[in-house]
C-alpha positions as CSV (number, residue, x, y, z in Angstrom):
1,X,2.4,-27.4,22.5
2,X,6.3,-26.2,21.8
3,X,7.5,-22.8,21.1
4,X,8.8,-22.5,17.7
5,X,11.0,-20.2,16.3
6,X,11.2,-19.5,12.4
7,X,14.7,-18.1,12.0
8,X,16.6,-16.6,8.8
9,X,13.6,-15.5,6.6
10,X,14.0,-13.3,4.4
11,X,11.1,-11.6,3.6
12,X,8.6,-11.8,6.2
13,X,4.8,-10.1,5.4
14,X,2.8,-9.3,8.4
15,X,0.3,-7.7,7.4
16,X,0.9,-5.6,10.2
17,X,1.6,-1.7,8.7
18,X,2.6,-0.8,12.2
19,X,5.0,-3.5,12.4
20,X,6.7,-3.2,8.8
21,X,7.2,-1.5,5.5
22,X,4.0,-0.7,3.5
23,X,0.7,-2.1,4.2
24,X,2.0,-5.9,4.2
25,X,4.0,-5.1,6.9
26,X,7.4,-6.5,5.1
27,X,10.1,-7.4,7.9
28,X,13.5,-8.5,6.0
29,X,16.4,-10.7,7.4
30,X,13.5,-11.5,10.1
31,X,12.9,-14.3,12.8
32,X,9.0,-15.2,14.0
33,X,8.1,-17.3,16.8
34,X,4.9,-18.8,17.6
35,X,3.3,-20.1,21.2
36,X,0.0,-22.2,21.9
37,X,-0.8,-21.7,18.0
38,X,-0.3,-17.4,18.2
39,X,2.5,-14.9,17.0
40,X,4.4,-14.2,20.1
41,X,7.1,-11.8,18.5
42,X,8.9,-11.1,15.2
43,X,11.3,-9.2,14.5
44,X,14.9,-8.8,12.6
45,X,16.7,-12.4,13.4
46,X,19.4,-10.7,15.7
47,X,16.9,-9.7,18.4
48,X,14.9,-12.8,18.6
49,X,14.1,-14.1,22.0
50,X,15.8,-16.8,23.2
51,X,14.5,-20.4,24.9
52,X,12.1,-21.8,22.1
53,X,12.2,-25.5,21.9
54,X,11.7,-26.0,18.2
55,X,13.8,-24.2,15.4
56,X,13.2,-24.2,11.5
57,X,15.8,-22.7,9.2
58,X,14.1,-20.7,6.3
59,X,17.2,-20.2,4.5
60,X,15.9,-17.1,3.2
61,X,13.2,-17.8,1.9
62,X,9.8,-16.0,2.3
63,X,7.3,-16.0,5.0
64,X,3.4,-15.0,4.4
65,X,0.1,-15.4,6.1
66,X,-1.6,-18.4,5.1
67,X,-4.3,-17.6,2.4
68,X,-8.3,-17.1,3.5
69,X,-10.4,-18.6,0.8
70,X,-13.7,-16.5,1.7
71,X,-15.8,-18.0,-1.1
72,X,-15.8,-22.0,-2.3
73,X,-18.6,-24.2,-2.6
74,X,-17.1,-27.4,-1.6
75,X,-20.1,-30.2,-0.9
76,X,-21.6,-31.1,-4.6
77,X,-21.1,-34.7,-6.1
78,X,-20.7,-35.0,-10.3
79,X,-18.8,-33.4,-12.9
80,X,-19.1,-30.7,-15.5
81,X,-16.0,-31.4,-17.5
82,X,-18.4,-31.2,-20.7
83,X,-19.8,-27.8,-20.2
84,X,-16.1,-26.4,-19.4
85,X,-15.2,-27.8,-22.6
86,X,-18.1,-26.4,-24.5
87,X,-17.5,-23.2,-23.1
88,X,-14.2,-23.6,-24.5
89,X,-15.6,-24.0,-27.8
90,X,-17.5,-20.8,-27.4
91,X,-21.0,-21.6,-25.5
92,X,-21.4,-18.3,-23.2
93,X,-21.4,-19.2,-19.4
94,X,-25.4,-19.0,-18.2
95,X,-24.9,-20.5,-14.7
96,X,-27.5,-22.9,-15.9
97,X,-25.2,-26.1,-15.5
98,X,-25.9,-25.5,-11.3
99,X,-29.1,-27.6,-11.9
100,X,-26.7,-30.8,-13.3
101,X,-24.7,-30.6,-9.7
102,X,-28.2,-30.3,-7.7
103,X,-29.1,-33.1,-9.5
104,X,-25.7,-35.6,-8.6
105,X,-25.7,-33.9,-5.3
106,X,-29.1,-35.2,-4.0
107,X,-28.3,-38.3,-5.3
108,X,-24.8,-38.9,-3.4
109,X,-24.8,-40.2,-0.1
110,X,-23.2,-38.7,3.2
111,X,-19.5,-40.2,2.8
112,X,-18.8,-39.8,-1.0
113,X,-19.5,-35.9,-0.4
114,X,-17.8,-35.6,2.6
115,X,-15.0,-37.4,0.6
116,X,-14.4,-35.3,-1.9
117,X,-14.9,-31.9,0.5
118,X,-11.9,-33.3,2.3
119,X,-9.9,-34.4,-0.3
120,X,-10.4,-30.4,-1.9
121,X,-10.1,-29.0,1.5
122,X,-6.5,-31.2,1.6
123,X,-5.6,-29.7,-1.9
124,X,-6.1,-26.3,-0.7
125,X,-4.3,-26.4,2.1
126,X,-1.4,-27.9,0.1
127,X,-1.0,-24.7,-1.8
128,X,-0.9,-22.6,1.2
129,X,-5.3,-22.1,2.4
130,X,-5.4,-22.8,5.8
131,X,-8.7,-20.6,6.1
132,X,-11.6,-21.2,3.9
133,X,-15.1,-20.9,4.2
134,X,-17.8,-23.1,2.2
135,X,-21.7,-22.4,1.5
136,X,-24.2,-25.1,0.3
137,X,-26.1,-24.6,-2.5
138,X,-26.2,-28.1,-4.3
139,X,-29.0,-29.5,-2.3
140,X,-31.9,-26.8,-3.0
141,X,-34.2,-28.9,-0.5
142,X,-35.1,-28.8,3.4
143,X,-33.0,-32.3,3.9
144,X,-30.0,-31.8,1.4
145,X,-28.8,-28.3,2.3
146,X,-29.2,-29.2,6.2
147,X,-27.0,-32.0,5.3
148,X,-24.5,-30.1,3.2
149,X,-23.9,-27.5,5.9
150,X,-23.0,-30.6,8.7
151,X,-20.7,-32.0,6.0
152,X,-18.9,-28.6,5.5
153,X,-19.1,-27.8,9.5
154,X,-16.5,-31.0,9.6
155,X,-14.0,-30.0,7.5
156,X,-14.0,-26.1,6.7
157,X,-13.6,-22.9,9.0
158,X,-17.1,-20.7,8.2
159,X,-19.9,-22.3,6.6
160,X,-22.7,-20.4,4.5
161,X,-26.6,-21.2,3.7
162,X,-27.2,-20.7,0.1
163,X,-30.5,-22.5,-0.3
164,X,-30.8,-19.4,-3.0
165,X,-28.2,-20.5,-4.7
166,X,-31.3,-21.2,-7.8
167,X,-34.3,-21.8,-8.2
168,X,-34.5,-25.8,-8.4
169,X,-36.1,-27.4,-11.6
170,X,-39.5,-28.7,-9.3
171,X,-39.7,-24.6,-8.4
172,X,-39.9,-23.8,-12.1
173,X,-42.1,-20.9,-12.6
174,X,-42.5,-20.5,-8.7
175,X,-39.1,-18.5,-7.8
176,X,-41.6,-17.0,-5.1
177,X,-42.6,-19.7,-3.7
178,X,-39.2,-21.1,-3.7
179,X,-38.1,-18.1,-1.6
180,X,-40.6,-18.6,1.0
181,X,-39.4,-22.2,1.3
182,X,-35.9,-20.9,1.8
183,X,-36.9,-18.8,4.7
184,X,-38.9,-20.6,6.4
185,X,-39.1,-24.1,6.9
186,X,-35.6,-24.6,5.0
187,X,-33.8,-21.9,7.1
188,X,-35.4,-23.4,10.5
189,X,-33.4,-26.7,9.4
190,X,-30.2,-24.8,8.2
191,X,-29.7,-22.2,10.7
192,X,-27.6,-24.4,13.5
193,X,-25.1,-25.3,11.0
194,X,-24.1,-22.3,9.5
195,X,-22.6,-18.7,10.4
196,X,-23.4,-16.9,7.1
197,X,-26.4,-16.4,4.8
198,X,-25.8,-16.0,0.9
199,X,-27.8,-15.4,-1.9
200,X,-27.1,-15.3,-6.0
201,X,-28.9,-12.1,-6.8
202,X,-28.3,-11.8,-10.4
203,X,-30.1,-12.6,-14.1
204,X,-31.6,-15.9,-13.8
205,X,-31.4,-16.2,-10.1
206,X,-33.0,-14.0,-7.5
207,X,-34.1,-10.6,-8.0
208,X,-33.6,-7.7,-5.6
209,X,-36.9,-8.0,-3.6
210,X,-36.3,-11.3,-3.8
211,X,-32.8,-11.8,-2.4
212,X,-33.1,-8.8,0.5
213,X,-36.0,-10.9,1.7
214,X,-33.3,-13.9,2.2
215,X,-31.1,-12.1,4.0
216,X,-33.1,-10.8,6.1
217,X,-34.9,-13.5,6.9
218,X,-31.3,-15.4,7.4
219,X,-30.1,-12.2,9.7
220,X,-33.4,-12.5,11.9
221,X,-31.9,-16.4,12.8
222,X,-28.3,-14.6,13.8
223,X,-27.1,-15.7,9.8
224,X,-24.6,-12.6,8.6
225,X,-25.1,-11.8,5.0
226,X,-23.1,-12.2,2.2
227,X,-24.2,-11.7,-1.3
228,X,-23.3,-13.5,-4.7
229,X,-23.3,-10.1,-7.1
230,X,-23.2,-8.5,-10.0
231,X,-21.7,-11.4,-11.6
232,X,-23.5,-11.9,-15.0
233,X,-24.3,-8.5,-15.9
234,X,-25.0,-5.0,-14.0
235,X,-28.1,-5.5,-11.4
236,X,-29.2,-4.8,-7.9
237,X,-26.7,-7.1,-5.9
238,X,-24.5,-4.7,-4.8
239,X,-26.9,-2.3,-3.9
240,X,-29.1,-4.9,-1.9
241,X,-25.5,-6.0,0.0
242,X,-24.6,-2.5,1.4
243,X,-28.1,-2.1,2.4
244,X,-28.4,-5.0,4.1
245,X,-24.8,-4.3,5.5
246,X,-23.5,-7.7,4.1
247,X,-19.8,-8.7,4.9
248,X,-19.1,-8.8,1.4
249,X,-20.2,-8.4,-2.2
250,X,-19.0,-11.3,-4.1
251,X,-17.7,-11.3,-8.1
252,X,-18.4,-7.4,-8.6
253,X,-18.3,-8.1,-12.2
254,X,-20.3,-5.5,-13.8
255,X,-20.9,-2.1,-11.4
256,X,-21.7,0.7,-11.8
257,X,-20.1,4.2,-10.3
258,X,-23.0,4.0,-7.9
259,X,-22.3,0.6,-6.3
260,X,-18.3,1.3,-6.7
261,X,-19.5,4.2,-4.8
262,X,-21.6,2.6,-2.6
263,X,-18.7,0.3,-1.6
264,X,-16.3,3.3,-0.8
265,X,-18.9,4.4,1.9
266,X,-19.3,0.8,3.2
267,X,-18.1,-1.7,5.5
268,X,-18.6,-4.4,2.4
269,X,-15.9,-6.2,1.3
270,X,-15.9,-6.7,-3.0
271,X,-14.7,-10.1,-2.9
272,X,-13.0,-10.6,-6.6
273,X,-12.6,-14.2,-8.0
274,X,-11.2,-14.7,-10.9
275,X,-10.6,-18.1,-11.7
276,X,-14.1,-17.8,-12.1
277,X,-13.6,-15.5,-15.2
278,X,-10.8,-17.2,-16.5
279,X,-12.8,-20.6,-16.6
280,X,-15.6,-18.6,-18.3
281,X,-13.8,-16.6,-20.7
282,X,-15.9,-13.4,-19.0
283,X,-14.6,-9.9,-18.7
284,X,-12.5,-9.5,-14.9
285,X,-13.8,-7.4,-12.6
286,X,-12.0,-4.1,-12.7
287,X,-10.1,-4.2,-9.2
288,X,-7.9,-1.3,-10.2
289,X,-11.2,1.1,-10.1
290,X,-12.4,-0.4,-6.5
291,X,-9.1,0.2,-4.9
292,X,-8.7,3.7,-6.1
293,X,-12.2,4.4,-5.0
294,X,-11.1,3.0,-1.2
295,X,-12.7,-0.3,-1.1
296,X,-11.6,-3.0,0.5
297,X,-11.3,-5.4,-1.7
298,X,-10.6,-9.7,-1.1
299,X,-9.8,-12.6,-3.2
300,X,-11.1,-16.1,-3.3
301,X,-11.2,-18.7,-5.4
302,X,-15.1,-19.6,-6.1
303,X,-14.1,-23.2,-6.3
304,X,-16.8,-25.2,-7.5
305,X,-17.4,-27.6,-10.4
306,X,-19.3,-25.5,-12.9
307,X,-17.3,-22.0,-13.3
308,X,-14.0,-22.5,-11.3
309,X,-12.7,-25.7,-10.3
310,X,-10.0,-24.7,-8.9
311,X,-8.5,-24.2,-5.0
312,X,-5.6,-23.0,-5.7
313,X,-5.2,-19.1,-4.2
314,X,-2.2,-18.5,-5.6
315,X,-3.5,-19.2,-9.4
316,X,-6.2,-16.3,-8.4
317,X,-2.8,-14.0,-7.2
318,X,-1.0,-14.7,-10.3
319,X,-4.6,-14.0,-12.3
320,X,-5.3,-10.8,-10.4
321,X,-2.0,-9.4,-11.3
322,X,-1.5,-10.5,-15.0
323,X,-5.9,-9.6,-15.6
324,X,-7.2,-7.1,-13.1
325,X,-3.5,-5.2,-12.7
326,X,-3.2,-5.4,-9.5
327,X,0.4,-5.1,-7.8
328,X,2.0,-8.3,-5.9
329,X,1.3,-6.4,-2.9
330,X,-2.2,-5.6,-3.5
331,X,-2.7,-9.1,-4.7
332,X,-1.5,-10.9,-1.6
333,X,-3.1,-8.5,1.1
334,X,-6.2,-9.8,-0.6
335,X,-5.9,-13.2,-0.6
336,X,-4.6,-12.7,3.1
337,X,-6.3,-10.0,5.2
338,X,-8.8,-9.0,2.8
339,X,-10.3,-12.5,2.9
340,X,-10.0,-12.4,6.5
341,X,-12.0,-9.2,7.1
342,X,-14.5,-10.7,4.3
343,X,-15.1,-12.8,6.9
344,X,-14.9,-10.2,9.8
345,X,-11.7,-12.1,11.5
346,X,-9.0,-10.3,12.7
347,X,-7.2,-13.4,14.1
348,X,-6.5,-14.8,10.4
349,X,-4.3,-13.2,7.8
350,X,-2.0,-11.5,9.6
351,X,1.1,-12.0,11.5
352,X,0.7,-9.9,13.9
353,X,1.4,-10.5,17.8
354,X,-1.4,-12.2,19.1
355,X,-3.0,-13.7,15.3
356,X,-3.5,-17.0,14.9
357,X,0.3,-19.5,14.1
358,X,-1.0,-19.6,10.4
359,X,1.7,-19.1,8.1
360,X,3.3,-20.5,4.6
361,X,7.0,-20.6,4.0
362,X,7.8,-20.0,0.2
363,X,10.2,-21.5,-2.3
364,X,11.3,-18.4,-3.2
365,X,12.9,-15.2,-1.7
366,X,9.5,-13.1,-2.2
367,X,6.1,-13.4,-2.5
368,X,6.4,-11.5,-6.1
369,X,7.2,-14.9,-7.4
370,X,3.1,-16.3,-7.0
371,X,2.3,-14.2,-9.7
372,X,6.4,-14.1,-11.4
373,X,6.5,-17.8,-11.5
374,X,2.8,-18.8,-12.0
375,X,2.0,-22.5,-12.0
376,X,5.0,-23.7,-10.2
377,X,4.5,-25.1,-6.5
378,X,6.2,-22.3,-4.8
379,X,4.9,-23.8,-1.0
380,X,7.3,-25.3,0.9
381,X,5.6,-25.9,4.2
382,X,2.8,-24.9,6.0
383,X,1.5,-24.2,9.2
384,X,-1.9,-23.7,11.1
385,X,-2.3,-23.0,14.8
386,X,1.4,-23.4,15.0
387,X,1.5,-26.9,13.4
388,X,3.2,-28.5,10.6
389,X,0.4,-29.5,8.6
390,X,1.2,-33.1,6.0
């Protein structure tokens, strides 16, 4: 592999506060280069190293981390376009239309899923993703959630179990029963393929007894857990996820001061998402309360084809600024770093000397433009490990 320098940018964010002004780490009039797929140096341009073998001119444009998706859910077959439009209409979003996707999902074969997971997994990589993790979910049986997590293990970066994603329609009345299923002889089949367990502990899902026994049982196979919570209304999701010491507490909807306080005193990341809310007409979470209360705090898209089909991370910058008020800063240290320490990385997200060569050059002098120009393809070029990418 070449050296490669990337010369004449004009904003460069690190994420590095040791490196740069503020906590993204801002380096103006800057020059990066990248070795063997890492940060090597950056710098200001005049005191770049010399002997690279490849040059790229960023006429002073921006450079930022490439985005970390922590949360999609990528391998379903079917579409929903009906119920998107009914909830447009007014119906209230129930997370009842997951059974429709089970459904298509178990009855699409092998190649059409792992078609359309690459052909999502291409799109977001187009608007600047070049990390992103993906869970199962759409299977709900032994078989089809084993086979989920190979598909996703092809084509995405971390993979997550989330055989409790609901209780499927031949479990009706049996939600305990169900659980036992995913923990035992479901888990023994899922477990190889997967680095994360997840669990949708909210109304109509799993309860708290319920989803702590998932987790657990997912951590006793080496699974690290995350936790779908708080998403439909106030409950037990984010108290169960800093218990457990989950990664991260995902949506964060509806909490209380005890779980924004429970957060604070945590190591779990409240992963926001919300194209989710904007696809459901439901209240954002209220990111401005988390951040003044310390927690770290990530954002993801939720792609899937119920409640946020979307991959697009800057849509959920430009969201996170206009909704949850968030500053552009804040915004894209979330989509960066805090998805990268969602998923406990410290080699993603960052620029920093030794991080992985994954970066995105911007049509536009700043990264204030994802959420000042929102809609507009403002990615130029990308690169992962160092490489072109398209």
């Amino acid at each position: 592999m070449t050296s490669l320098v990337v010369d004449n940018i004009g904003t460069l964010l690190t994420n590095d506060p040791d490196a740069g002004a503020g906590a993204t780490g801002v380096v103006r009039d800057a020059a990066l280069v990248v070795d063997s797929g890492r940060v090597v140096w950056f710098g200001p341009r005049d005191d770049q190293p010399e002997g690279t073998d490849e040059r790229v001119d960023a006429e002073g444009r921006a450079v930022i981390p490439g985005f970390v998706d922590s949360h999609a859910h990528l391998v379903f077959a079917g579409d929903r376009t009906g119920e998107f439009a009914a909830r447009m209409a007014g119906k209230a979003y129930s997370a009842g239309g997951i059974a429709s996707t089970v459904a298509a999902t178990r009855a699409a074969d092998e190649p059409s899923l792992g078609a359309n997971l690459r052909a999502l997994v291409a799109e977001a990589l187009a608007s600047g993703t070049t990390t992103i993790e993906c869970k199962s979910g759409y299977g709900l049986t032994a078989f089809d959630e084993a086979r989920s997590l190979q598909i996703a293990s092809s084509a995405t970066d971390e993979v997550t179990y989330l055989g409790a994603h609901l209780v499927p329609p031949e479990f009706a009345g049996r939600a305990d029963d169900y659980v036992e299923l995913v923990c035992g002889e479901m888990l023994d089949a899922c477990a190889p393929f997967a680095r994360w367990v997840d669990v949708f502990c909210d109304r109509g899902a799993f309860d708290r007894d319920q989803s702590r026994h998932v987790l657990e049982a997912g951590a006793s196979r080496g699974l690290i857990p995350r936790i779908h919570a708080n998403q439909l209304g106030p409950g037990p999701g984010v108290e169960v996820a800093v218990a457990v010491g989950a990664a991260s507490a995902d949506h964060c909807s509806y909490l209380s001061d005890s779980d924004v306080d429970a957060l604070a005193s945590s190591s779990t990341v409240a992963t926001l998402l919300p194209a989710a809310e904007f696809s459901t007409r439901s209240p954002y979470p209220d990111a401005r309360r988390l951040l003044a209360a310390g927690v770290t705090v990530a954002l993801a898209s939720d792609c899937n084809p119920g409640s946020s089909f979307t991959t697009s991370m800057p849509l959920c910058i430009a969201l996170a600024v206009r909704e949850m008020r968030m500053s552009p800063d804040e915004a894209l240290w979330s989509a960066t770093k805090g998805g990268a320490e969602a998923l406990r990385r410290d080699d993603i997200g960052n620029l920093a000397v030794g991080a992985r060569a994954d970066f995105v050059l911007l049509r536009a002098p700043s990264h204030v433009h994802l959420a000042y120009r929102p809609g507009v393809q403002l990615v130029a070029a990308v690169w992962r490990q160092g490489k072109l990418c398209g």
